[in-house]
C-alpha positions in Angstrom: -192.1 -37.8 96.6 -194.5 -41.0 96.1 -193.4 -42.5 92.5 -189.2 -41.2 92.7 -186.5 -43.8 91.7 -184.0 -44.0 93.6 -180.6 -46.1 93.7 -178.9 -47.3 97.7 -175.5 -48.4 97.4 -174.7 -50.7 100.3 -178.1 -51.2 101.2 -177.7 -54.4 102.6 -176.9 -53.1 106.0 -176.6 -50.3 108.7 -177.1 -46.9 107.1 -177.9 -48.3 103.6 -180.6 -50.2 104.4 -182.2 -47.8 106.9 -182.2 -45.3 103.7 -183.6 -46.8 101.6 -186.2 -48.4 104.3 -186.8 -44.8 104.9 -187.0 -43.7 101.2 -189.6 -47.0 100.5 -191.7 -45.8 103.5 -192.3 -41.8 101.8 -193.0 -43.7 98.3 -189.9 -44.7 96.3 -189.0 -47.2 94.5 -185.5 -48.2 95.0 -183.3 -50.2 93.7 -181.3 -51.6 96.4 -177.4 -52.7 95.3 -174.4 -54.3 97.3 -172.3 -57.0 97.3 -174.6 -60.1 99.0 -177.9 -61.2 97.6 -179.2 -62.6 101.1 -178.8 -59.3 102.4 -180.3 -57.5 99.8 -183.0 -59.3 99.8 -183.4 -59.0 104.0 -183.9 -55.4 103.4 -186.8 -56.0 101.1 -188.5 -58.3 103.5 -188.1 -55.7 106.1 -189.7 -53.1 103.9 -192.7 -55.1 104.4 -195.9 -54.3 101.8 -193.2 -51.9 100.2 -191.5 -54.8 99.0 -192.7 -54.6 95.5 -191.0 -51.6 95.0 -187.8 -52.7 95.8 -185.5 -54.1 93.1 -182.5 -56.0 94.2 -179.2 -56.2 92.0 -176.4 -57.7 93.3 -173.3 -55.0 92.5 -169.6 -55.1 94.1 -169.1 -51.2 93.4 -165.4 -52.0 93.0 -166.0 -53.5 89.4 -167.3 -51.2 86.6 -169.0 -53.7 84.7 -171.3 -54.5 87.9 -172.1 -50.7 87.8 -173.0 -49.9 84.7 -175.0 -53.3 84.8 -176.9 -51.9 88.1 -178.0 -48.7 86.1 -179.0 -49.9 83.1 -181.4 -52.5 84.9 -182.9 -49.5 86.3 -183.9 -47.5 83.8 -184.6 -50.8 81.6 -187.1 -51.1 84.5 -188.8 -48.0 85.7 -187.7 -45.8 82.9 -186.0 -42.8 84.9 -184.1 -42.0 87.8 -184.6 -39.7 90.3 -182.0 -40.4 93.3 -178.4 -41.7 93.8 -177.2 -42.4 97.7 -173.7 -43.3 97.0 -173.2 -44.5 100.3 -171.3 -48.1 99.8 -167.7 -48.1 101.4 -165.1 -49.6 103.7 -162.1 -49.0 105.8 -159.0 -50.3 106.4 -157.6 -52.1 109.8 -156.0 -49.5 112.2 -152.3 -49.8 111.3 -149.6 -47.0 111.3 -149.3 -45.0 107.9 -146.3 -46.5 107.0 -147.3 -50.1 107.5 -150.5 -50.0 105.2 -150.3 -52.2 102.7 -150.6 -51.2 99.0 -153.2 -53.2 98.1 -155.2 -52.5 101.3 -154.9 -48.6 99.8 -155.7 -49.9 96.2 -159.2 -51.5 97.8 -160.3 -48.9 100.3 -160.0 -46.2 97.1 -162.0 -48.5 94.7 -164.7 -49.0 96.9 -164.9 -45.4 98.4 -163.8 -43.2 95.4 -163.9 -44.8 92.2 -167.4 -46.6 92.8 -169.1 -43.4 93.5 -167.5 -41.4 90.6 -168.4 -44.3 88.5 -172.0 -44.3 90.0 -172.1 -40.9 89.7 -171.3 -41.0 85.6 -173.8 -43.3 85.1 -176.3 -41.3 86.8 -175.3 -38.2 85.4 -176.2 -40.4 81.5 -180.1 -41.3 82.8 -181.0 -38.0 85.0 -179.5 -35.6 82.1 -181.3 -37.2 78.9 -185.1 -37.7 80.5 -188.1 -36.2 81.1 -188.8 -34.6 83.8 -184.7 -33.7 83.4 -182.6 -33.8 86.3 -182.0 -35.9 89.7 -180.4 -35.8 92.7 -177.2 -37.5 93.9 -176.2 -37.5 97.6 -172.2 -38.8 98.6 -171.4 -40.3 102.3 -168.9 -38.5 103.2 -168.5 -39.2 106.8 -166.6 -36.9 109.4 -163.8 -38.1 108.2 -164.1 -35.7 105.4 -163.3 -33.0 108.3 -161.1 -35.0 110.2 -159.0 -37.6 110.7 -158.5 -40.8 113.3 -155.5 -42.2 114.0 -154.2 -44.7 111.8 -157.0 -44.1 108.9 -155.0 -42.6 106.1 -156.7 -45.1 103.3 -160.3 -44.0 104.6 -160.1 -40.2 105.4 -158.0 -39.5 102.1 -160.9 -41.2 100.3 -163.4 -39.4 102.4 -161.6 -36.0 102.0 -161.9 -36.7 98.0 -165.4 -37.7 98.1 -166.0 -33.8 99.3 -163.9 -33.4 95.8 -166.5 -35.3 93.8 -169.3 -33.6 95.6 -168.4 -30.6 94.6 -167.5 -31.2 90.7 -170.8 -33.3 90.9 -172.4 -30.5 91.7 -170.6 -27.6 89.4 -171.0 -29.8 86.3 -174.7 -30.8 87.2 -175.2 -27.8 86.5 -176.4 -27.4 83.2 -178.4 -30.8 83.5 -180.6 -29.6 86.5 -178.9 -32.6 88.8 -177.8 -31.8 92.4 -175.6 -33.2 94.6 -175.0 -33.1 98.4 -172.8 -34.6 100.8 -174.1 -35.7 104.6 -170.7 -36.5 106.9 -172.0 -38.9 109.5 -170.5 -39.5 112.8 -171.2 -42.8 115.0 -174.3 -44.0 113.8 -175.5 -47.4 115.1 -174.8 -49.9 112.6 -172.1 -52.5 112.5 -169.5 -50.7 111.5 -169.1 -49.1 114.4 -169.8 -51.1 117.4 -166.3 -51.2 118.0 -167.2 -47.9 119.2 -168.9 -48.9 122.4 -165.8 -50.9 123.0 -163.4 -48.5 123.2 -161.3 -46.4 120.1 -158.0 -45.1 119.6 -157.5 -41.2 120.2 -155.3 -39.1 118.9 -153.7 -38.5 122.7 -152.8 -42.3 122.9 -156.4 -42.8 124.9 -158.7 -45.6 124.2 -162.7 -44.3 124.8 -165.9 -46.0 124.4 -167.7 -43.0 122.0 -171.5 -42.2 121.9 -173.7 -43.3 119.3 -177.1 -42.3 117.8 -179.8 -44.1 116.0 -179.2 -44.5 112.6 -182.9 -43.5 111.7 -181.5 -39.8 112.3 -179.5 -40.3 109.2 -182.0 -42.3 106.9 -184.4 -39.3 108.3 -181.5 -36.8 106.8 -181.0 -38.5 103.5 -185.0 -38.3 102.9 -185.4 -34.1 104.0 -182.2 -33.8 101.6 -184.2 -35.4 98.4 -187.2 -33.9 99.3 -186.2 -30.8 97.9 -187.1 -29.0 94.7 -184.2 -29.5 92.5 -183.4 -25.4 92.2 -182.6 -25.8 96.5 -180.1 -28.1 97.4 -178.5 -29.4 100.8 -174.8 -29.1 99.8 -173.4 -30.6 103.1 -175.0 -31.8 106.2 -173.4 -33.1 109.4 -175.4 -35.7 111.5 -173.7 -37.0 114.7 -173.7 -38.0 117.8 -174.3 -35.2 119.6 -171.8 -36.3 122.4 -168.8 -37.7 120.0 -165.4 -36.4 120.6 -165.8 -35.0 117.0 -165.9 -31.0 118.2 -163.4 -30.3 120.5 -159.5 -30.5 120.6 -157.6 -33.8 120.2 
């Protein structure tokens, strides 16, 4: 794998960053994009004498223009690409249904549906017209792809259409030798979900502190999923807490 290029949406934090911490310490060069410089360039310093191979570009994946802008720098500056983590994303605050507001929907579909399809067009243009042809592009999908929580219609409807993308990704890649996978994660440790430890809703009225694992389990994941030949591919993978209320009934 030493030598791959790889993009990390979101990789100024929690699983983002341990991706592509991960991905730097089997060899990559990545290119590490999100919305805050200072964090971006946090994740370098902890990649230690793999620093030089990071590349930091500062990219809100809810405006186009940042996007293509992120790609292009890429290939101007290693000439291919190899690996897409579209991983960057948000939810909304726990409301009911009805009393979401529109533009809190409007957001939460930019950042968690239209960034990766647009991230995923511009990688489909590189991977498709170089040489070695072909790449890899893998979608958080999250468990929320499966199931819902309560009061999370702006994130799982987002999540349950990023298993939508994954699979077109995948159909029309096709023909261009490019694969794409999915990993759903549940309760990893990052800041997103301490809130967890705290206590969450449940769908019978319950608040419960939930279980979480180490988030190297998933930056682990992402790197067995790329380390495939591109004829095998890892269409969906599940990584979770093994102790989450996740299988069982609600």
């Amino acid at each position: 794998m030493s030598g791959k290029i790889a993009i990390v949406t979101g990789a100024g934090s929690g699983i983002g960053r341990a991706s592509a911490l991960a991905l730097l310490q089997v060899g990559y060069k990545v290119a590490l994009a999100g919305r805050r410089k200072d964090a971006l360039d946090e994740t370098a310093k902890l990649a230690g004498n793999n620093a030089p191979n990071t590349l930091a570009v500062p990219t809100d994946v809810t405006r186009r223009d940042d996007i293509v802008a992120l790609f292009a720098k890429v290939k101007a500056t290693w000439g291919r690409l190899d690996l897409v983590f579209n991983n960057a994303g948000g939810g909304a605050p726990p409301v009911p249904l009805e009393e979401l507001p529109y533009e809190t929907w409007l957001s939460v579909v930019a950042a968690n549906l239209t960034g990766p399809f647009l991230c995923t067009q511009e990688a489909i243009k590189i991977m498709k017209d170089q040489k070695p042809r072909g790449g890899r592009i893998i979608n958080n999908g999250s468990i929320s792809a499966h199931a819902p929580r309560p009061f999370s219609v702006a994130y799982t409807s987002t999540k349950h259409a990023i298993t939508g993308l994954t699979k077109s990704t995948s159909l029309d890649g096709r023909a261009y030798d490019i694969a794409c996978g999915q990993i759903d994660i549940g309760n990893a440790v990052t800041p997103m979900t301490e809130r967890m430890t705290k206590g969450v809703l449940q769908p019978n009225g319950t608040t419960v502190a939930e279980p979480r694992m180490d988030v190297k389990a998933v930056a682990d994941a992402i790197v067995y999923m790329d380390s495939l030949p591109l004829d095998a591919n890892v269409q969906f993978m599940t990584v979770m807490a093994t102790k989450m209320p996740f299988v069982g009934r609600g």
